[in-house]
Legacy VTK file of the C-alpha trace (Angstrom):
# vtk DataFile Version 3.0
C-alpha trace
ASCII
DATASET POLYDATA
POINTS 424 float
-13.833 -77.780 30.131
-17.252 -79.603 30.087
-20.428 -77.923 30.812
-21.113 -78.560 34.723
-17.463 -77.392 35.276
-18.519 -74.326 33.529
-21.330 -73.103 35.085
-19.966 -73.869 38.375
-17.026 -71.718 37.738
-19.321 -69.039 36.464
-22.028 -69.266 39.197
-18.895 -69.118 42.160
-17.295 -65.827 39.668
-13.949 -66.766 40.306
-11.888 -69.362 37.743
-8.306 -70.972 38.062
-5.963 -69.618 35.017
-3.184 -72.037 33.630
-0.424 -71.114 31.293
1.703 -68.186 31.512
-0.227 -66.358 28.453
-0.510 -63.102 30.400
2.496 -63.510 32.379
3.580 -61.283 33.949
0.388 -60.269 35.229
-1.232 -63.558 35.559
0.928 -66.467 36.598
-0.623 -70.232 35.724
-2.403 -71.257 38.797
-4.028 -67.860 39.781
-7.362 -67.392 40.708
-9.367 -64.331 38.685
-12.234 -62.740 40.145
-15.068 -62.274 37.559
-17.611 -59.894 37.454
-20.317 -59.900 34.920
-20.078 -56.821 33.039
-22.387 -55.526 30.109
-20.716 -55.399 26.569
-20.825 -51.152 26.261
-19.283 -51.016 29.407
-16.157 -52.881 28.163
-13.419 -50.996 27.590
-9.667 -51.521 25.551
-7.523 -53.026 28.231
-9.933 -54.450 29.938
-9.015 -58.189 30.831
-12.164 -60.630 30.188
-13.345 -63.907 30.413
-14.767 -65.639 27.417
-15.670 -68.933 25.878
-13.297 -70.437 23.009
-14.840 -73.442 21.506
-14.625 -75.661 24.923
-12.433 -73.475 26.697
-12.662 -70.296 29.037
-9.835 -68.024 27.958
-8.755 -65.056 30.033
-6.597 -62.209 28.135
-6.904 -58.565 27.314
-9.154 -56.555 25.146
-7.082 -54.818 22.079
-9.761 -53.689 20.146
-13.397 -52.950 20.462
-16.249 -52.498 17.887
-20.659 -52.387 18.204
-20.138 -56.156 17.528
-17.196 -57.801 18.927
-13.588 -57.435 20.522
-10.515 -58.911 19.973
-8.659 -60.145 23.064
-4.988 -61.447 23.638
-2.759 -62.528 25.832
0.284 -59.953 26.933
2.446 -62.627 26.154
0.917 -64.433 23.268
2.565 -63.665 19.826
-1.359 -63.695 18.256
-5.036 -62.781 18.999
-7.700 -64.723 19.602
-9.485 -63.329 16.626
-13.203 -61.776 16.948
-15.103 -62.384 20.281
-18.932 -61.543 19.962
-20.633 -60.302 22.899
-22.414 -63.560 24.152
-19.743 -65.532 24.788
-18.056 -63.095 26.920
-18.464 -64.052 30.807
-17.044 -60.993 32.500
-14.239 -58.748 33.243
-11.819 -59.724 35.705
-11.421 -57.477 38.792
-8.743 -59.070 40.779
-6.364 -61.969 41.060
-5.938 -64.276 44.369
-2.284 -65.622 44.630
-0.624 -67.215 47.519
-3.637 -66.789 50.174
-3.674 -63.183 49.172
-6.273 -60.991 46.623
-5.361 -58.242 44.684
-7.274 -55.570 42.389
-5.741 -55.388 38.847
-6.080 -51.473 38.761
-4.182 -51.529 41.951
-0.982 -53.555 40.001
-0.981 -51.130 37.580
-0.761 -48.617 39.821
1.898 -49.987 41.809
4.600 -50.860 38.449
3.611 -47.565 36.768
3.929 -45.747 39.984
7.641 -47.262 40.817
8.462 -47.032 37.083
7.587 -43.050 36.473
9.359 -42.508 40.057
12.678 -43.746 38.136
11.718 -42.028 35.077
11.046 -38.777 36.718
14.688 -39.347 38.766
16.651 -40.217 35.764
15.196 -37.195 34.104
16.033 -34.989 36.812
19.679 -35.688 36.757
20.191 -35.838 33.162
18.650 -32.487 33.270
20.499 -30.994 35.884
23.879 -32.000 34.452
22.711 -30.050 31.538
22.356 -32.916 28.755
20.080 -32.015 26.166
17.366 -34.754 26.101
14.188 -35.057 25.135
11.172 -37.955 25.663
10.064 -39.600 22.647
7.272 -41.658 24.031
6.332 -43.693 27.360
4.583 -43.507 30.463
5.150 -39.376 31.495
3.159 -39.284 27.823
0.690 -41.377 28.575
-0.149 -39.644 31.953
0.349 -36.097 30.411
-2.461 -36.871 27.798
-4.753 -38.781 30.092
-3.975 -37.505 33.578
-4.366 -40.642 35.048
-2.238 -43.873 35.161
-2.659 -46.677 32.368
-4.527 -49.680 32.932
-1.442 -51.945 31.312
2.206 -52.512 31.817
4.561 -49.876 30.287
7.648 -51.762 29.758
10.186 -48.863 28.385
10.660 -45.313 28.225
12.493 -43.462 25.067
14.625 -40.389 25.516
16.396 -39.052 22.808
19.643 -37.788 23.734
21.900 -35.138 21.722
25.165 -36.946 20.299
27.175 -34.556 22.194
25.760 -35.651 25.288
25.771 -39.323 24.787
28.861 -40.213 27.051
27.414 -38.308 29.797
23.817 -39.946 29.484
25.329 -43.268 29.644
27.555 -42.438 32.948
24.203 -41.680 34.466
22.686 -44.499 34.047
25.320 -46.909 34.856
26.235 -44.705 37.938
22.740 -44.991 38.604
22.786 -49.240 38.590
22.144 -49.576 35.274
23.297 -52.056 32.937
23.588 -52.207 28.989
21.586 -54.565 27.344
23.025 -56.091 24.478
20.168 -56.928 21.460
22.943 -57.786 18.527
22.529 -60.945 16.632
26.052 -61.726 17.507
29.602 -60.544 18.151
30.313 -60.105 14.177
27.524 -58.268 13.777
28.071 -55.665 17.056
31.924 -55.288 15.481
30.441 -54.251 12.006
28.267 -51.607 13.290
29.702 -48.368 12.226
27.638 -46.405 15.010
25.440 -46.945 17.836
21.729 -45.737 17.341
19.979 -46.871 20.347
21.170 -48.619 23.658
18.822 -50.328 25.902
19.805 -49.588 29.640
18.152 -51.927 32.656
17.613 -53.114 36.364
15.062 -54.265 38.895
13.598 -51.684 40.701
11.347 -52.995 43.655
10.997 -56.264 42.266
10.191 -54.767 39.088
12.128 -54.347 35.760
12.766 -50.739 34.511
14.036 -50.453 30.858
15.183 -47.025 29.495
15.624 -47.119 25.474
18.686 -44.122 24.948
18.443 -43.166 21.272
21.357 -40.907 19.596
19.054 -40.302 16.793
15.241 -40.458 15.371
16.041 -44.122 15.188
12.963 -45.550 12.867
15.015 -47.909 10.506
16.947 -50.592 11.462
18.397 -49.998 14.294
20.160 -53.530 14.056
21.785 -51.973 10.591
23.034 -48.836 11.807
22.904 -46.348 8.625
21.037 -46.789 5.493
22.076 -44.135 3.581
21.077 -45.366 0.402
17.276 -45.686 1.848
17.014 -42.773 4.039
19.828 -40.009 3.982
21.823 -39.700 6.747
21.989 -35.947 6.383
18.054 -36.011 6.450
18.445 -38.044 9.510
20.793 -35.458 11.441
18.278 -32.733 10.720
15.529 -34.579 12.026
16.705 -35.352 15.260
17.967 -31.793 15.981
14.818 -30.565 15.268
12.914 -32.683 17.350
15.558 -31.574 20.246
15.397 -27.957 19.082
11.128 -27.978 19.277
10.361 -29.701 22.290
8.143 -28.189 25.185
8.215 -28.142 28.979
5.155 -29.631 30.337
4.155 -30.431 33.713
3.405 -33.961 34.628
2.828 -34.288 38.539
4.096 -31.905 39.390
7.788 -31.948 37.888
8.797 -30.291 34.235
9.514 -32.914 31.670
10.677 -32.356 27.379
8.204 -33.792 25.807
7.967 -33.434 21.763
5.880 -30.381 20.093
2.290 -31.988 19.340
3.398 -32.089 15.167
6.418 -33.597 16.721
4.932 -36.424 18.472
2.360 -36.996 16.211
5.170 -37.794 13.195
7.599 -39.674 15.904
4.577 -42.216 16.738
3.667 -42.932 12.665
7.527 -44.081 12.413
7.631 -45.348 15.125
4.851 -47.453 14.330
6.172 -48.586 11.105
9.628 -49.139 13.103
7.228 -51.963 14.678
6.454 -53.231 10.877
2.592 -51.291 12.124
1.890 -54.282 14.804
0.893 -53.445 18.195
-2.776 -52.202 18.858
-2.128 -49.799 21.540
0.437 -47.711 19.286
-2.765 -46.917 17.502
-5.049 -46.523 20.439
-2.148 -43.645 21.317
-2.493 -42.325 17.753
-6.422 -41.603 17.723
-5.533 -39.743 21.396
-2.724 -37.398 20.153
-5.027 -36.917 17.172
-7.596 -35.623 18.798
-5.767 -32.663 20.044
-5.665 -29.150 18.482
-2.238 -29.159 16.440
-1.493 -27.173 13.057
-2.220 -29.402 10.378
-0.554 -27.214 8.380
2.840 -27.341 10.304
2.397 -31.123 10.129
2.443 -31.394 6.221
5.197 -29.227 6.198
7.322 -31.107 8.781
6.269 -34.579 6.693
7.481 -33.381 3.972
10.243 -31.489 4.571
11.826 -34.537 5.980
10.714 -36.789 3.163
8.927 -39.226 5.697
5.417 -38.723 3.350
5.158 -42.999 2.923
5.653 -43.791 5.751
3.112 -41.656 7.283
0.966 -42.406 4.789
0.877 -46.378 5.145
0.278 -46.124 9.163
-2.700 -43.661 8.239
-3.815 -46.030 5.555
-4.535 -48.665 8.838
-5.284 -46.114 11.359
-8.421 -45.132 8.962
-9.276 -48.662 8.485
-9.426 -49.829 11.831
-10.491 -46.217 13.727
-12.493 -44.463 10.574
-12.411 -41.127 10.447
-12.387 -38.021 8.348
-9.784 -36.362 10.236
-7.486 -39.219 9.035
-8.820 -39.087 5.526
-8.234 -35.086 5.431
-4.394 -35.404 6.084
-4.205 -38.624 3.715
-5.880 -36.059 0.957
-2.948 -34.283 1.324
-0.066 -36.838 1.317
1.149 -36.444 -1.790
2.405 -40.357 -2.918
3.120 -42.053 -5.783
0.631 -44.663 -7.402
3.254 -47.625 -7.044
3.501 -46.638 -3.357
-0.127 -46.652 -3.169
-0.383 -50.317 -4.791
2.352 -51.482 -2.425
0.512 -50.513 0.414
-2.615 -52.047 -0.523
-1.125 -55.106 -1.293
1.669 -55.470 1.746
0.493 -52.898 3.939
-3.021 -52.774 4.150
-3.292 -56.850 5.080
-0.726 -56.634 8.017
-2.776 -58.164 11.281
-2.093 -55.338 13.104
-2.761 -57.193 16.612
-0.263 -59.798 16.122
3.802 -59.788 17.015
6.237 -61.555 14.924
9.298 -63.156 15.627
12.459 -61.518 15.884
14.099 -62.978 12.248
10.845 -62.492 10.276
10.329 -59.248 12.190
13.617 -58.121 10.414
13.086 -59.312 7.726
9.621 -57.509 7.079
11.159 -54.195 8.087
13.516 -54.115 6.198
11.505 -54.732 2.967
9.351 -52.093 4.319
11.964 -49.704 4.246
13.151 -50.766 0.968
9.650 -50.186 -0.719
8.776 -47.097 1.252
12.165 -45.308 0.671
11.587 -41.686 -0.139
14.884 -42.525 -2.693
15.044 -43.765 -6.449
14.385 -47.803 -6.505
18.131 -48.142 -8.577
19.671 -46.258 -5.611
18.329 -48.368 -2.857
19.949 -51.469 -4.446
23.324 -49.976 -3.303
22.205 -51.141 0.254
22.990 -54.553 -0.369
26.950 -53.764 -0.553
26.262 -52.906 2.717
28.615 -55.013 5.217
25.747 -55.022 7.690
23.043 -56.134 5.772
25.275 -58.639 3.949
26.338 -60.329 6.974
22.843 -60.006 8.446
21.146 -61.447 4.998
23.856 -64.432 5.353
22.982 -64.379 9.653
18.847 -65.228 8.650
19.583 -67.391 5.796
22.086 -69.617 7.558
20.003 -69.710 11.286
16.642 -70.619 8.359
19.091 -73.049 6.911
20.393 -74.756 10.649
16.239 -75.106 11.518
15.234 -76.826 8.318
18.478 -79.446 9.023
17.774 -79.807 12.974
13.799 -80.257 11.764
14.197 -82.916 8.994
17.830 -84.799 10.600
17.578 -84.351 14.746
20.872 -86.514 14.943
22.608 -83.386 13.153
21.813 -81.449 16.165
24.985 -82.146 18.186
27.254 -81.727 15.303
25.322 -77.826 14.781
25.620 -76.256 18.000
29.193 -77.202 18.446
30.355 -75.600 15.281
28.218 -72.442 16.321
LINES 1 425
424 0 1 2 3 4 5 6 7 8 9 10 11 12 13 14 15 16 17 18 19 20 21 22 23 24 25 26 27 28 29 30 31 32 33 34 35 36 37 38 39 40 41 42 43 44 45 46 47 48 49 50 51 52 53 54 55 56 57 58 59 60 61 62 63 64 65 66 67 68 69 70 71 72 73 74 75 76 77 78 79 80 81 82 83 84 85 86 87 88 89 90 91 92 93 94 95 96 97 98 99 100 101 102 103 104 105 106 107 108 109 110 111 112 113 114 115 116 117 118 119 120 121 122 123 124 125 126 127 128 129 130 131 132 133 134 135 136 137 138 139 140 141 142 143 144 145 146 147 148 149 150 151 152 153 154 155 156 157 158 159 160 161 162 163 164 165 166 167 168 169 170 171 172 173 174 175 176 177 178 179 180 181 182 183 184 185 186 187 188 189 190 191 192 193 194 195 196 197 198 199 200 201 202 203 204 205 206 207 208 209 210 211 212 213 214 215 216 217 218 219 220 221 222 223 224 225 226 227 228 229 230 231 232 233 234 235 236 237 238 239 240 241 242 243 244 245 246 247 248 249 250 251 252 253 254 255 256 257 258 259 260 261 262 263 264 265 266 267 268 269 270 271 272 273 274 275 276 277 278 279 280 281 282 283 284 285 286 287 288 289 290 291 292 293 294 295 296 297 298 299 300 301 302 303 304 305 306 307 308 309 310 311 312 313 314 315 316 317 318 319 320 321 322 323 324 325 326 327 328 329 330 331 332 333 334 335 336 337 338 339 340 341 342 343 344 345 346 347 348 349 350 351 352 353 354 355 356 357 358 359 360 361 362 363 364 365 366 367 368 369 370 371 372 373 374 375 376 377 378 379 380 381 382 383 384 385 386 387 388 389 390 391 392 393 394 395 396 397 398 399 400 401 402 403 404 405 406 407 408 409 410 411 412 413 414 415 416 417 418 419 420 421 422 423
């Protein structure tokens, strides 16, 4: 964009958006509202407007220090990297679309408003019917620790249900209009799956999608894999998950009585399920540094960290949480994580670089995780090996290597293409 283009779209406050980087809350040809706003009055999730070598960019704050953001787009796999204050325009207060304006806060409102409505009725009737379930994270979190409703999309909602109950849960939801999703790389690999860890259950409600995650245990692996004994018992597994049934608390959220996890709970649940997410995602953390700044028994939460033998990886998401949100409360429970120094050097080395603001791609995704695991097993390094006579990560090692091996040959011979996708 040249320079008179600039200031006139800065002097009117309103500029056109192309792309579909923040889709779905900006679509390309909206018009966003600006208003000039004064750096210490910017806020995480916060959508601004700011200069990019000869561009205006629009996207959402992540992170925020004395000296700069970082800002991306909901639907960009990166960030834009460090934005100092003086080439921030403004923060964006509504969008015009089709003749019509609306406030952002007000869209939020409206999705998280339709979305806890299902979430609260689903609840209710997997309640009544007596299943025993409880919520592992979400919106009814969100809103019970900051009694308001977030200013960003919340796409899923986790409840973990008891194994005995799982046949029941699912009726519910189908009776209910929902439909299985199916995430498996492919047919061979949902028929080697010896059991079913999580199912993703979906439909439109109001226009809007609603997405409940249904886990049958403390699914923080690979859910793709189904059991990795040899890297995390399956016996320590068991006892995890009906503890974090047995512990959980009625709270009141609006109103209505929701299971929520115990504080120590919670507070363990988020650090695996942050390393479930290979430690990416900034507002995982954001929900961190909120949970930890509630009054919980430290000394309950060592116990339960070590009791189940989760110790690294607790340990590596604290590692980032005290490098990118500093504080001594961090630093007094890493003081106490007993870990070894190998563990220590891995994390520094593999851990400690991760750019914690960017996504990855499904394969690599996997692929990271999974060496994650590997190196952060609580079990002897000659006993993990026996995970690779595993049929599931055998075929799925074989799955990556020959969809790596089908790029390279569509990338270097294009006429090969053809003769590729009709043998798949």
């Amino acid at each position: 964009m040249n320079s008179t283009i600039l200031k006139s779209a800065i002097s009117h406050g309103e500029i056109k958006t192309f792309g579909d980087s923040m889709f779905p809350l900006l679509r390309d040809g909206d018009v966003v509202s600006i208003k000039k706003t004064i750096y210490s009055q910017i806020k995480v999730n916060d959508i601004v407007c700011f200069r990019q070598k000869n561009n205006l960019v629009t996207h959402r704050v992540v992170y925020k220090t004395a000296t700069y953001i970082i800002a991306k787009g909901d639907n960009n796999p990166f960030s834009d990297g460090k934005v100092r204050p003086d080439k921030i325009l403004g923060r964006v207060n509504a969008i015009k679309r089709d003749g019509q304006s609306l406030n952002i806060d007000d869209f939020y409102l409206f999705q998280s408003s339709i979305y806890f409505g299902e979430i609260k009725r689903i609840v209710g009737i997997l309640s009544k019917e007596k299943n025993d379930i409880v919520l592992l994270k979400g919106l009814p979190l969100h809103l019970y620790l900051e009694k308001k409703h977030p200013r960003r999309i919340y796409a899923d909602c986790d409840i973990l249900v008891a194994k005995k109950d799982a046949s029941r849960a699912k009726k519910v939801l189908v009776n209910e209009g929902y439909k299985l999703l199916d995430f498996s790389l492919s047919k061979e690999h949902r028929k080697l799956k010896e059991k079913i860890v999580e199912e993703s259950y979906g439909k439109e409600v109001d226009g809007l999608p609603v997405i409940f995650d249904i886990h049958y245990e403390a699914a923080f692996m690979m859910t793709q894999l189904g059991s990795l004994n040899f890297l995390y018992p399956q016996k320590l597994l068991d006892s995890f998950t009906s503890h974090l049934l047995d512990d959980k608390r009625m709270v009141t959220i609006e109103k209505e009585e929701f299971p929520l996890l115990s504080l120590e709970d919670q507070i363990v649940y988020l650090f695996l399920h942050l390393f479930h997410h290979n430690f990416r995602g900034g507002y995982r953390y954001d929900i961190l540094v909120r949970i930890l700044d509630l009054k919980y028994e430290k000394n309950k939460l060592i116990k339960l960290i070590r009791e189940y033998q989760l110790t690294n990886f607790v340990y590596a998401g604290l590692i980032l949480l005290q490098e990118y949100y500093p504080s001594k409360k961090y630093k007094e429970i890493l003081d106490r994580l007993s870990v070894s120094q190998t563990v220590k050097q891995y994390v520094e080395k593999k851990v400690l670089p991760i750019k914690i603001f960017d996504d990855e791609e499904r394969v690599g995704g996997g692929v990271n995780r999974f060496l994650l695991l590997f190196y952060l097993s609580p079990e002897p390094f000659i006993f993990r090996f026996m995970t690779f006579f595993n049929s599931q990560v055998i075929y799925s090692i074989w799955w990556v290597l020959s969809n790596k091996i089908r790029k390279i040959t569509v990338q270097h011979f294009p006429f090969s293409r053809g003769l590729l996708q009709s043998k798949s």
